[in-house]
NUBA-684193 format. One record per residue (C-alpha): x negated, y negated, z. Coordinates in steps of 0.5 Angstrom, whole numbers, plus 2048, in hexadecimal, padded with zeros to 3 digits. Layout:
<drenmars>
XYZ
...
</drenmars>
This chain:
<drenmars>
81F803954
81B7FF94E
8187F9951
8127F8957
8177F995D
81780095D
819805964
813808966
81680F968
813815966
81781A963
81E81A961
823815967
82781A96C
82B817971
832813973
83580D975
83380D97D
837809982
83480B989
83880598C
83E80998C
83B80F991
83780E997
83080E997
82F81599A
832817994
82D81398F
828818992
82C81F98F
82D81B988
825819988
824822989
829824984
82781F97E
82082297F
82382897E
826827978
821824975
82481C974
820817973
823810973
82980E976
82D807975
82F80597C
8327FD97E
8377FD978
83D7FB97C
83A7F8983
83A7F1982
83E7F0989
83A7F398C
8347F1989
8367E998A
83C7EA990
83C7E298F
83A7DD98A
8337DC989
8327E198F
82E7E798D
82D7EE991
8287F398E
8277F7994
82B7FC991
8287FC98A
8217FC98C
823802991
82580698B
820803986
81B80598A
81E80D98C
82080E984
81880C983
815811988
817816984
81681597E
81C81297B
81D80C977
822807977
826803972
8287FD976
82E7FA974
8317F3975
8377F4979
83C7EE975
8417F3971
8457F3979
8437EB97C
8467EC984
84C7E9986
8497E2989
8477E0983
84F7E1980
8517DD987
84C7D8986
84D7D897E
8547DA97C
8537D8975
84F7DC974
8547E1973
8567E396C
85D7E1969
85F7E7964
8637E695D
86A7E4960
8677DF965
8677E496B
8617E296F
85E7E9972
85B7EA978
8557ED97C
8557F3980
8527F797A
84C7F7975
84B7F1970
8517ED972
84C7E8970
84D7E396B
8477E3966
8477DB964
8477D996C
8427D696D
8427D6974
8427DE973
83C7DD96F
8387D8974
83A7DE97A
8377E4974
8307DF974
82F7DE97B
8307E697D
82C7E9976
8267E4978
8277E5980
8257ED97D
8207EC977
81C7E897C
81D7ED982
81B7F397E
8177F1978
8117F597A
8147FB97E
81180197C
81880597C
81B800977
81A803970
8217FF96C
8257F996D
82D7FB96C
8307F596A
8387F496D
83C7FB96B
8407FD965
8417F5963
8487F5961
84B7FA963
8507F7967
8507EF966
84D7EF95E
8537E995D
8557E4962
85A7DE95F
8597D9964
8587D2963
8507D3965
8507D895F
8547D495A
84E7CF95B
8497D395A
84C7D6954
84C7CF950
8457CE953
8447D594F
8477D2949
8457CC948
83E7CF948
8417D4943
8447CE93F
8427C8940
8487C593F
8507C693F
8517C6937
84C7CC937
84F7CF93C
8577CE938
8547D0931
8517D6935
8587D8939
85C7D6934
8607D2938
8647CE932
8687D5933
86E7D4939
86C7CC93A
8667CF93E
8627CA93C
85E7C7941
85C7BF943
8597BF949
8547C494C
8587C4952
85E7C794F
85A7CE94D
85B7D3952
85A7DA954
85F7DF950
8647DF956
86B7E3955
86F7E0950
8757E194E
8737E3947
86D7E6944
8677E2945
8627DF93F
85E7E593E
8577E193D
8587DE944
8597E5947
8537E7944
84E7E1945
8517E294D
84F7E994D
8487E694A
8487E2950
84A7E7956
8447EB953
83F7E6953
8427E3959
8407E995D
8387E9959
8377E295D
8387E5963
8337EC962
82E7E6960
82F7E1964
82D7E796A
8287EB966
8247E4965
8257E396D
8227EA96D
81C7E8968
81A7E396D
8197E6972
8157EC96E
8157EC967
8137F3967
8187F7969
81D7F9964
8247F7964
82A7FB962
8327FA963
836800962
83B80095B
84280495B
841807953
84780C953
84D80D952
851808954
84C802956
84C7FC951
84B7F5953
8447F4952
8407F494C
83A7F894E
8377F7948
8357EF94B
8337F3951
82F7F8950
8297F394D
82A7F0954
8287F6958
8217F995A
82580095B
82B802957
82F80695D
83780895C
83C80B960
84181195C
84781395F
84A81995B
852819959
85681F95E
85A81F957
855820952
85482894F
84D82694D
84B821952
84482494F
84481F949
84681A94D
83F81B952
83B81C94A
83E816948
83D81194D
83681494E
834812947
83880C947
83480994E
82D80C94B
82E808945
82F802948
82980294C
825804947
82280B94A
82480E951
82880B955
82B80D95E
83181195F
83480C965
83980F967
83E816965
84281B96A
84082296C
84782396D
84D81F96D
84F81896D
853814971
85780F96B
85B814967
862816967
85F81D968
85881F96B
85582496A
84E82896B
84B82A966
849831963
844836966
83E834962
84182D95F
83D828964
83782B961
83882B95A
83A82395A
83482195E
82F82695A
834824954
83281C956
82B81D956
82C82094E
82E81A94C
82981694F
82A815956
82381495B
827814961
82D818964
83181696B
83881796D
83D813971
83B813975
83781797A
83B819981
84381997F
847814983
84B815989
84F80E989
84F809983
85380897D
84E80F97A
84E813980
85281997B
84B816976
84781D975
83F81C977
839821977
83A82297E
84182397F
847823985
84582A986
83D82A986
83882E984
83C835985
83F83297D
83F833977
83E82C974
83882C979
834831975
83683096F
832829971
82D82D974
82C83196E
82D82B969
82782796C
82282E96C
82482C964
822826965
81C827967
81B82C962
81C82695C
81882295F
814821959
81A820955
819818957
818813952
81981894C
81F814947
824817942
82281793A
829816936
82B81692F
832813930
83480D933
83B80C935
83D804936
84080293B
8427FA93E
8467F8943
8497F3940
84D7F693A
84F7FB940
8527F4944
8557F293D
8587F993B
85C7FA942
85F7F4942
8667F3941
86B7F193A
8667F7936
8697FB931
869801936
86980093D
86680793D
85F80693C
85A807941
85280593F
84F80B943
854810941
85180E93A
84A80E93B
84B81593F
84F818939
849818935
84481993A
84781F93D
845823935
83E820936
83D82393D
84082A93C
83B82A936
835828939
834822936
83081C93A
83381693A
83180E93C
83680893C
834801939
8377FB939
83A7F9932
8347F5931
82F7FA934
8297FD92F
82B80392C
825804928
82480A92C
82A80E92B
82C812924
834811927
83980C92A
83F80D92C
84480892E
84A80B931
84D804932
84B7FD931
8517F9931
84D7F2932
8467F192F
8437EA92E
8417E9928
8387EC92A
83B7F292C
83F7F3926
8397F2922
8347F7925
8397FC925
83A7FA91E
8337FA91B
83180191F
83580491B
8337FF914
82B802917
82D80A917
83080B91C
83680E91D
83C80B921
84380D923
849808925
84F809929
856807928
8587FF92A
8507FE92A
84D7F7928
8547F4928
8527ED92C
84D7E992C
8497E7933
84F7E2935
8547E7934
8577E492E
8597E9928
8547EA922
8587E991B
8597EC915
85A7F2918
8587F791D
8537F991F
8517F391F
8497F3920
8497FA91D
84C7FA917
8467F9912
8427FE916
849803916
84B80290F
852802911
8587FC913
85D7FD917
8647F9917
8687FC91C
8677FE922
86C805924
86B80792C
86E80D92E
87380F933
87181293A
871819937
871817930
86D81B92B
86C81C924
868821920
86282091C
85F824916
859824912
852826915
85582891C
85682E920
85E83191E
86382E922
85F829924
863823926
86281B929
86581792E
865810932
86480C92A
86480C923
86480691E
865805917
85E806913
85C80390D
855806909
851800908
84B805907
84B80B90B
84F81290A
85381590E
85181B912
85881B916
85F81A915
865818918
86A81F917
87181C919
87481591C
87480F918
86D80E916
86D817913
86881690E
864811910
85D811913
85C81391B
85481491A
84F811915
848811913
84580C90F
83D80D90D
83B80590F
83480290D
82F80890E
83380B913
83A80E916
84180B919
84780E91B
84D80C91E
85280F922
85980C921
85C810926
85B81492C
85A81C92A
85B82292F
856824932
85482992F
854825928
85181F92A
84B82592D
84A827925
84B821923
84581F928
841826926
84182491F
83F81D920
83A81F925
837824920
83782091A
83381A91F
82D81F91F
82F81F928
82C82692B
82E828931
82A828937
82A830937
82E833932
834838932
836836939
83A83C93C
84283993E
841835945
83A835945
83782E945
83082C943
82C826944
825825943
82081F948
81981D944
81481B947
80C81A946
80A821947
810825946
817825945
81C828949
82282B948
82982C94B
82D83294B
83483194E
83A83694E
84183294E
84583894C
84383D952
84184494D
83984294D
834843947
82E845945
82A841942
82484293D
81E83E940
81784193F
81183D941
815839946
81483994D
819839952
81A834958
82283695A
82783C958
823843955
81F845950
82084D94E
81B84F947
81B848944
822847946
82584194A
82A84494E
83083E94F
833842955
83B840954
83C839957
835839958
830835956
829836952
823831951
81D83394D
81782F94B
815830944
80E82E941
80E82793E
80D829937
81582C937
81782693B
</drenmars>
């Protein structure tokens, strides 16, 4: 939350998504009580109301919102007011079929479930305009109102829609990107398979073809789909501006594991306040790295702190298996959130559902009320809160950053790669999960960000970098710092054409290495390395046929084709360090590796000596830091912590007791922060 628009909501945000429409009014009554009585403090209400908001076009009924607008304010809770048009009413559909999006194959879709909309429909956008203005203009000056909530989740459902109208809109897009259709064939390289193209009228969406699509246009469409999406939160949050410039205005991200059409880079800049949903993955062994993760991931792109939208005390609804959580588990995400930057913490949603899409959706009050677990966990979860109150404001200090770009992303998953088994998050998360077991504090930059503060960069995959980001990652290193390089990283150039003379492409120089050939491995495929690394140690996925051109080999590949030859090098690059790894090593060898690296950047760990399931995260504020204690292995810890003072958990003796899948946060004087 970095700029002038900031929610004026002391302490720390506590609450839900809250959709009394869906209840009769006696029952808006109880909800009211039992918010007070666990501490929420902001509720975002009339995010899918639209129908009845506007029951015909241009006719607007307020009366039910004013009602709860007014109830949510006598009790002292404020209210994030969302526009409603991620679910536009079934009139506008029989008045505006064409506002239907059409998907890949040309199969039109339709209405009966949220953002079945297309995003180019300009009668979608008109209808949008008019309902966030009919709001901004009604409750600008109403005292409950704290936020705007812009739409919801933007792209969840309808990120591409490949429709006539889209395909405009799309040369629209690139015409401002080009200029003209010869920039646009020397970028997409459309001399390959007669794509060239003469007309701007011949250009089209990416639809199904009957072979593999040009990768450029693919990526340029994408490029599109995200920005498409952005016009829409701006048009509505300038709408909103209008009406009072100082409220500030949100929408909220989906930075997980499976969400990747939108470049939130481009969108975070845009937003008074950062806000993002997480979802954990049912199938996931260590769901907590995810939470971390994602957490410093939202924290960086918002500068500083940043809300938690949305998460479950429970299940969710959406996967192939459901399940709740572990006693304790929804209290360590939450507090785990509010470790990584988090100012804020609701739920979807408050009341459980007992009809709709989300009725099996877990909520802070669920089916069986508050004669519940989930609800006093709730309950306690807001006492926490309250506790951490002067955790607000307070920012994360980190020595390593981790790049990350949602275009390299977009161009490694694309089909014709040398091994369909790549996936940029799991790379990431490779090497985030040795960081995170070692407690050390990590941001995520743009290829092209400052690095300046940091003493080490990590690139665990950057298939597609333009030619700035290949610079600034280049001179870190050049100036001292130290860099570190996955596989297949710097291959191409921002149109996705291959850089020559060998891979890695922009990174050769830097690395000291090149590379003629490319050598993926099958499903389950390994070979062994040898040299500075754990004994048996083994790598999987990739391997490559390496060159020195500078640097030493800290690895080799022990067996297959390429035994002998480099898997993991370290070149001294100007006044600093950068190594490469050809290959992705088990585990436990990438952990040594990254041990090694870390150490020799000069990197400390937020607290050194952690013991094996307990996570350390350290706020800094003005007056004092504030460090985070999370048990994830269920054995608890001792912890030493003189001259601390306790704002949760148990302090025996000038020990912090971590009770077993507890949480402990301390407060320390700021000369240690």
């Amino acid at each position: 939350m970095t700029t002038a628009r900031r929610l004026r909501l002391p302490g720390i945000a506590y609450g839900g998504d809250y959709n009394p429409e869906q209840w009769p009014e006696e029952v808006w009554i109880e909800d009211v009580r039992l918010m007070r009585e666990a501490g929420v403090n902001m509720v975002s209400v009339n995010i899918f109301s639209w129908a009845l908001l506007e029951p015909r076009e241009g006719e607007f009924d307020f009366s039910r919102l004013d009602r709860i607008l007014a109830l949510l304010h006598e009790h002292g809770i404020a209210a994030d007011l969302a526009t409603p048009t991620a679910a536009p009413p079934a009139w506008f559909f029989r008045k505006h079929p064409e506002a239907l999006p059409v998907d890949k194959d040309g199969r039109g879709l339709s209405y009966g479930s949220r953002q079945t909309f297309c995003p180019s429909s300009p009668a979608y956008r008109e209808a949008a305009l008019r309902v966030a203005r009919a709001l901004g203009e009604r409750y600008a000056d109403h005292p409950a109102v704290v936020m705007w909530h812009i739409h919801n989740e933007y792209g969840c459902h309808n990120a591409e829609c490949y429709c006539d109208t889209s395909a405009e809109a799309f040369r629209r897009w690139l015409r401002d990107r080009y200029g003209d259709l010869a920039a646009l064939n020397d970028a997409w390289g459309t001399t390959f398979w007669s794509q060239w193209y003469y007309d701007w009228d011949e250009v089209i969406p990416p639809r199904a073809t009957g072979a593999v699509p040009n990768p450029t246009h693919q990526l340029d469409w994408r490029r599109f789909c995200s920005d498409e999406q952005l016009s829409l939160y701006t048009a509505e949050r300038d709408v909103l501006r209008e009406a009072c410039a100082d409220i500030p205005a949100t929408t909220n991200f989906m930075v997980n594991f499976s969400i990747e059409a939108l470049d939130y880079w481009r969108w975070a800049p845009e937003l008074d306040v950062v806000s993002n949903d997480h979802y954990l993955r049912s199938t996931d062994p260590e769901s907590q790295i995810d939470v971390a993760l994602s957490g410093d991931l939202v924290r960086s792109m918002a500068g500083g702190p940043w809300l938690l939208m949305e998460h479950s005390t429970g299940a969710v609804n959406w996967q192939p298996v459901n399940r709740a959580k572990d006693p304790g588990e929804m209290r360590r995400n939450a507090l785990a959130h509010v470790a990584h930057g988090a100012d804020g913490i609701a739920f979807f949603q408050w009341r459980a559902a007992k009809a709709g899409a989300e009725q099996w959706h877990s909520a802070m009050l669920p089916h069986a009320g508050t004669d519940s677990q989930i609800w006093r966990d709730v309950v306690r979860l807001g006492a926490d809160l309250g506790a951490l109150a002067e955790v607000r404001g307070s920012t994360t200090a980190a020595q390593v950053a981790v790049v990350w770009d949602w275009n390299a992303r977009w161009a490694l998953e694309q089909p014709s790669q040398p091994s369909g088994e790549l996936r940029f998050v799991d790379l990431v998360r490779d090497w985030y999960r040795p960081l995170w077991h070692a407690g050390v504090a990590v941001d995520f930059v743009r290829p092209d960000a400052d690095l300046s503060s940091y003493r080490l960069v990590l690139v665990p995959s950057l298939y597609l970098v333009d030619d700035a980001g290949a610079a600034n990652l280049t001179g870190f290193a050049e100036r001292g710092g130290t860099l570190a390089v996955g596989f297949h990283s710097g291959a191409v150039d921002a149109n996705c054409h291959v850089r020559l003379g060998g891979y890695p492409g922009a990174f050769r120089d830097v690395l000291g290495v090149s590379t003629d050939e490319l050598f993926p491995l099958l499903p389950g495929e390994t070979r062994h390395l040898t040299g500075a690394v754990p004994e048996g140690a083994s790598a999987t996925l990739w391997s490559e046929r390496v060159r020195l051109a500078g640097a030493e080999a800290v690895a080799a590949y022990g067996d297959g084709p390429l035994a002998g030859g480099p898997a993991v090098t370290r070149h001294a690059s100007g006044a600093g360090t950068a190594w490469y790894l050809a290959t992705r090593p088990d585990p436990a060898t990438l952990d040594a590796l990254l041990t090694r690296i870390v150490e020799e950047a000069g990197v400390q760990p937020v607290l050194a000596g952690l013991p094996t399931g307990l996570e350390a995260v350290r706020r800094t504020g003005a007056d004092a830091a504030y460090l985070f204690l999370i048990d994830h292995g269920g054995s608890g810890a001792e912890v030493p912590a003189e001259g601390v003072e306790l704002l949760t958990g148990k302090d025996v003796g000038g020990w912090v007791t971590v009770p077993p899948g507890g949480v402990a946060v301390v407060r320390e004087p700021r000369d240690q922060g």
